[in-house]
C-alpha positions in Angstrom: 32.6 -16.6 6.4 30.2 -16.1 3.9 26.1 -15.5 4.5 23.6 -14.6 2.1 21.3 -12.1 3.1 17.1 -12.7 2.0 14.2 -10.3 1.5 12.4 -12.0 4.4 15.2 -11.0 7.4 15.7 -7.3 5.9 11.8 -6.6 5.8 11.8 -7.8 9.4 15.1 -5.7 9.8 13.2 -2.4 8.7 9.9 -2.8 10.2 10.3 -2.2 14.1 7.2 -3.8 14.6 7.7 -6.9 12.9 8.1 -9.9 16.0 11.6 -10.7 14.8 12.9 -6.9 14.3 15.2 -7.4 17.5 16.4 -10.7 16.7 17.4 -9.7 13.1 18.7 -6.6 14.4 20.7 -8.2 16.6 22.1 -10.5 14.1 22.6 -7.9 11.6 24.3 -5.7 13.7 27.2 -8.7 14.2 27.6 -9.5 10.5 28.5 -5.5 9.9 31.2 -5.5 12.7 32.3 -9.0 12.0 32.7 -7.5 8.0 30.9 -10.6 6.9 31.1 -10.9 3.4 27.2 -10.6 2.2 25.9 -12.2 -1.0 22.5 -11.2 -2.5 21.4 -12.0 -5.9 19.3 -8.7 -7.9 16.8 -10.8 -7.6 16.0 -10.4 -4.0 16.9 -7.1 -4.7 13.6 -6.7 -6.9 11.6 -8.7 -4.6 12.3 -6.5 -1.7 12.4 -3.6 -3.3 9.0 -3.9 -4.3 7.7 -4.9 -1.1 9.4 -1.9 0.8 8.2 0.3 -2.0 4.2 -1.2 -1.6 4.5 -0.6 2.2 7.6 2.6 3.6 7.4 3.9 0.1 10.0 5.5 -2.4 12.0 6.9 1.0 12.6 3.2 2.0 13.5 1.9 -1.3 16.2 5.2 -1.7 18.1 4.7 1.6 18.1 0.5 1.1 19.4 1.5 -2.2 22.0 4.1 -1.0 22.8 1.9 2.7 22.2 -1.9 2.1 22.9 -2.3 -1.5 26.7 -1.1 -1.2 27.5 -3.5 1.4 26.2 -6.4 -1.1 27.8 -8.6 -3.6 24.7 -8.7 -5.9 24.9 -12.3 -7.8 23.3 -11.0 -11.1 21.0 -14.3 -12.5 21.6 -15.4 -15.9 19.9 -17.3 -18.1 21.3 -21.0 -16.8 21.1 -19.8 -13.4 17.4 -18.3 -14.1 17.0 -22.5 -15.9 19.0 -23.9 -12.9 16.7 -22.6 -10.5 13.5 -22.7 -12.2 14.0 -26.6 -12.4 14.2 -26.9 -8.4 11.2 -25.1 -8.2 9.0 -26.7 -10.8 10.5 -29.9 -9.3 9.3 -29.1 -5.8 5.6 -28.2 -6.5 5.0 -26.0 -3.3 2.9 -23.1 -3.1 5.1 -21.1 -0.4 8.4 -22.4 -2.2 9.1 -18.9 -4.5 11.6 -18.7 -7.6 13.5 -16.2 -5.5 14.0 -18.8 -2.9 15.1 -21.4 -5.2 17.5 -19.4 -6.7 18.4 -18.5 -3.6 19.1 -21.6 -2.7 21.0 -22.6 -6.6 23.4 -19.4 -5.6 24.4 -20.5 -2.5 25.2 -24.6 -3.8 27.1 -22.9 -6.5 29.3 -20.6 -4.3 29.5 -22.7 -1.1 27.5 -20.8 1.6 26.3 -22.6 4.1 25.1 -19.6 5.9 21.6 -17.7 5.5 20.5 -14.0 7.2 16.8 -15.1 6.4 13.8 -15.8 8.5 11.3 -17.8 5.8 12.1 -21.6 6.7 12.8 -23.2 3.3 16.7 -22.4 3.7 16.8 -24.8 6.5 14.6 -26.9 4.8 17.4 -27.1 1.9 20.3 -28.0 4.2 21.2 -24.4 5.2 22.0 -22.7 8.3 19.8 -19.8 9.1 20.2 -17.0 11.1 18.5 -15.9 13.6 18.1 -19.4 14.0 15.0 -21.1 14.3 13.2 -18.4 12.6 9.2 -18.2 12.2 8.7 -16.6 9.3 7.3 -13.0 9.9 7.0 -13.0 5.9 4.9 -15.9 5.6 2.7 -15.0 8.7 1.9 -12.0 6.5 1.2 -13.6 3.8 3.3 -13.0 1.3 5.3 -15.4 0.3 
């Protein structure tokens, strides 16, 4: 099986204090000995990235580059993927509703995932599976999304 993995469940992941740190951890830990195959897109990349690099620093952002990264099949977003996406999300009108997310979602239609390691609510909103399931977003709570 196939699961894409979102900025919102590895923030949560990497912050032990974070309310859903065991849950995600727990969830993690099962994809890695299951050898899931894990799809990101560099654009969650830069989305995380910056948010690990605002809060743990450069320290954070070298060892998710040197750890996580590698384990990743980065979907790189191209111009008619970068349209594709952009559409949904002019189309939806929501304030919480990022670009990321919609491309997110766009990667995962075009690929056939059904599966999501993310805690932010709008996969299951967009006829996804999301695990942990039943995820309150930790990411939203803060305020950031």
């Amino acid at each position: 099986m196939t699961t894409f993995v979102d900025t919102s469940a590895v923030l949560a992941l990497l912050d032990a204090d974070d309310p859903r740190h065991s849950d995600v951890d727990t969830v993690w830990s099962k994809l890695i000995l299951s050898q899931e195959d894990l799809v990101s897109s560099n654009y969650v990349l830069v989305e995380l990235l910056a948010l690990l690099q605002r809060r743990l620093g450069m320290e954070a952002v070298k060892a998710i580059q040197s750890i996580l990264v590698p384990l990743l099949d980065i979907q790189w977003v191209d111009m008619e993927l970068h349209g594709a996406a952009m559409e949904t999300f002019l189309k939806a009108s929501r304030r919480r509703l990022s670009l990321v997310d919609c491309t997110s979602f766009e990667i995962m239609r075009r690929r056939e995932i059904r599966r999501a390691f993310a805690l932010d609510g709008h996969f299951p909103e967009h006829g996804f599976e999301q695990i942990p399931p039943d995820a309150a977003s930790s990411v939203e709570s803060k305020g950031l999304r």
